[in-house]
C-alpha positions, 0 to 999 in steps of 0.5 A, a space after each residue: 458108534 456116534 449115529 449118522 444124521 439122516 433126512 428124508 426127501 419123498 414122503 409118499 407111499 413107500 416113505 412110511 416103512 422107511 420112517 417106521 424102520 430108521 427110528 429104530 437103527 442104532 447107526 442112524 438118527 432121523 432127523 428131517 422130512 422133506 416133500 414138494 408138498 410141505 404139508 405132506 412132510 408136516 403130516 409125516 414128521 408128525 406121524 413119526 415124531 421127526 423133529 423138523 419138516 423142511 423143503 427139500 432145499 432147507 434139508 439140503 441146507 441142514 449141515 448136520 445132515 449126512 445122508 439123505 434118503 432119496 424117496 421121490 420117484 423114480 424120474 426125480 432120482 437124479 435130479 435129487 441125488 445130483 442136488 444132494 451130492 452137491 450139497 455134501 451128503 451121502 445119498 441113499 435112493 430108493 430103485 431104480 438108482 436113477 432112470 438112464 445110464 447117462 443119469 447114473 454115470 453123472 451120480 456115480 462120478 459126481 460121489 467119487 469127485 466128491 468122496 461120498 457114497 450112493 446107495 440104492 435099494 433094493 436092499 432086500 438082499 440083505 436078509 435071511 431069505 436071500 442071505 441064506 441061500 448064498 451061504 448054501 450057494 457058496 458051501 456047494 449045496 446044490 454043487 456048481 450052479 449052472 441056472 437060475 430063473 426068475 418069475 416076477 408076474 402080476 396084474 397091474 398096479 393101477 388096480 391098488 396104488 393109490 398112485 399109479 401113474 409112474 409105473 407105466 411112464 418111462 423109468 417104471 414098468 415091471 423091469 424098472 419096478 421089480 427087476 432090481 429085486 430080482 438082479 440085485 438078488 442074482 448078482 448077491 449069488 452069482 457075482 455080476 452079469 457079462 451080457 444080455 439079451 431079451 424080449 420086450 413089448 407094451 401090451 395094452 396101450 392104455 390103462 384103466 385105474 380102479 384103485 381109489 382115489 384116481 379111479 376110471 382115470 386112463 393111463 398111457 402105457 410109455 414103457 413095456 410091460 412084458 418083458 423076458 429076459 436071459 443073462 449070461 454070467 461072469 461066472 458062466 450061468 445062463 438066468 432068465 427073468 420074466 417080469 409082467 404086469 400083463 397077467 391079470 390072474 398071477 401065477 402059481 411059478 416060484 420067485 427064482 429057482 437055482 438049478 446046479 450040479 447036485 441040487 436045486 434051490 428055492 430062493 424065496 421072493 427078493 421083495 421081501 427079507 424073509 420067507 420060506 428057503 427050500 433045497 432038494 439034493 440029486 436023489 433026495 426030496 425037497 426039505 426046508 431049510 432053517 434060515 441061518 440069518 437075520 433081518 427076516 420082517 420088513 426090515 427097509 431101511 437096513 441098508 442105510 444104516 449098513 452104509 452109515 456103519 462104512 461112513 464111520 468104521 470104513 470098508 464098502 456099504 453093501 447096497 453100493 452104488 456101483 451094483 445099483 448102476 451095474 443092475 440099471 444097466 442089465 435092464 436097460 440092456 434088455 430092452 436095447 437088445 429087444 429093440 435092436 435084435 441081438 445081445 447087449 455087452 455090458 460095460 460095468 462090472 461090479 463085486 458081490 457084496 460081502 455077505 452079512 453076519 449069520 446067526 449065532 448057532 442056536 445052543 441045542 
């Protein structure tokens, strides 16, 4: 297929993996960076030998652009989605798709006026680890699944992030910032989420950095940090999601554990591609399984070029943005029923993404 033309706007922390990574795709040819600091685009299309470094308006002017990866944070998400749909690109935006519901209704109405197509991190979902236990979801291995749990708990990111800042304003904390790995994940396995309700507060008022560049600056803390989470299911399971950036020694719990019928599976960490898959059957010992797909390293990135293959061979992109919106709302959700005392019904929906192709079977 003839590559899709692809622009980067952001080129901050998380840029540099996915300037690495779409260089490589076949689908795609990155061609532009774009920063509100020029300079820092300069620097990025330099490092990565990307042919023009633009203002985000001279990318937004480039006409042969077709997508644009979305990279600013989180609070910018829908200004820079709404401005690039406006423009005629296909957008590609890094978690959470925006920070409100409203903001993600505009984005998604807009593409479908439009006929273009959202995308959105995370798409980690989308390698072997996670990719794997679907297909042993999917052919009974642990029988009829009835649970799952998820455990998403660290110590600040003030103590590492050059730029902390954000994580602790409206729009970040653990929910915002790790919890679309976790629910992407459970809606790739389970199908999508009918209500919610949960537990949510700020636990320290105020942080301190201690990470280089910025550090002893103080951080007023705008969202909450300790967050617990139950969801009931389409397909009647019940999951829990803890997410903390409260505990300062971590935690020794699995990433997400799913307890069914005949079994139980070890789902490793939805934050990256690969990892470790392990099931242990009723009666039997824990074993671990030979991961049946691909994309098992840093693969971010994948997700552009699966949504650059449905721009010119049609069907749906698989980090759709309709699951993105489906995932913001569940976690605004639980904060609303934390906040107002009972469930939250959910008002979207979404399909589970197709799975992507396993393996081909290793010759013996």
């Amino acid at each position: 297929m003839k590559p899709v033309k692809v622009g980067i706007i952001g080129c901050g922390n998380i840029s540099r993996i996915y300037f690495k990574n779409l260089k490589q795709y076949p689908e795609v040819e990155l061609v532009a960076a774009a920063d509100i600091d020029i300079e820092r685009a300069k620097e990025r299309a330099a490092e990565y030998d990307v042919p023009n470094a633009y203002t985000v308006e001279q990318l937004l002017a480039d006409p042969e652009i077709e997508i644009v990866v979305n990279l600013t944070i989180p609070k910018a998400h829908a200004s820079v989605c709404l401005q690039a749909l406006e423009a005629g690109k296909h957008v590609y935006v890094e978690k959470p798709i925006v920070v409100t519901r409203e903001e993600g209704k505009q984005v998604l109405e807009l593409a479908a006026a439009k006929g273009l197509r959202v995308a959105s991190a995370p798409e980690t979902f989308l390698g072997g680890g996670i990719q794997t236990c679907r297909k042993l979801i999917d052919e009974g291995a642990i029988g009829t699944p009835v649970s799952a749990t998820g455990f998403m708990i660290c110590g600040g990111h003030e103590n590492w992030h050059p730029d902390p800042e954000f994580y602790y304003e409206v729009g970040g904390g653990p929910m915002f910032d790790m919890g679309p790995y976790y629910l992407t994940a459970f809606v790739t396995l389970f199908g999508p989420i009918s209500r919610v309700t949960g537990s949510a507060r700020i636990s320290y008022p105020e942080r301190t950095i201690t990470s280089e560049k910025k550090r002893g600056k103080k951080i007023a803390v705008e969202t909450p940090t300790n967050i617990t989470g139950v969801l009931d299911f389409e397909n009647g399971l019940i999951g829990t999601l803890i997410t903390s950036f409260d505990a300062a020694a971590g935690t020794a719990l699995p990433n997400i554990e799913v307890h069914g019928s005949a079994g139980t599976l070890l789902v490793p960490d939805p934050n990256g591609f690969g990892g470790v898959v392990k099931l242990r059957r009723a009666g039997g010992d824990w074993e671990e399984i030979e991961l049946t797909h691909g994309f098992t390293d840093n693969n971010r990135g994948i997700g552009v070029a699966d949504m650059a293959r449905a721009i010119r061979e049609g069907g749906q992109h698989r980090a759709n943005g309709e699951m993105a919106y489906h995932v913001l709302e569940a976690m605004h959700g639980i904060h609303d029923a934390s906040r107002d005392g009972k469930h939250y019904v959910m008002e979207s929906s979404c399909a589970r993404p197709e799975p992507m192709p396993a393996l081909a079977p290793q010759s013996k």
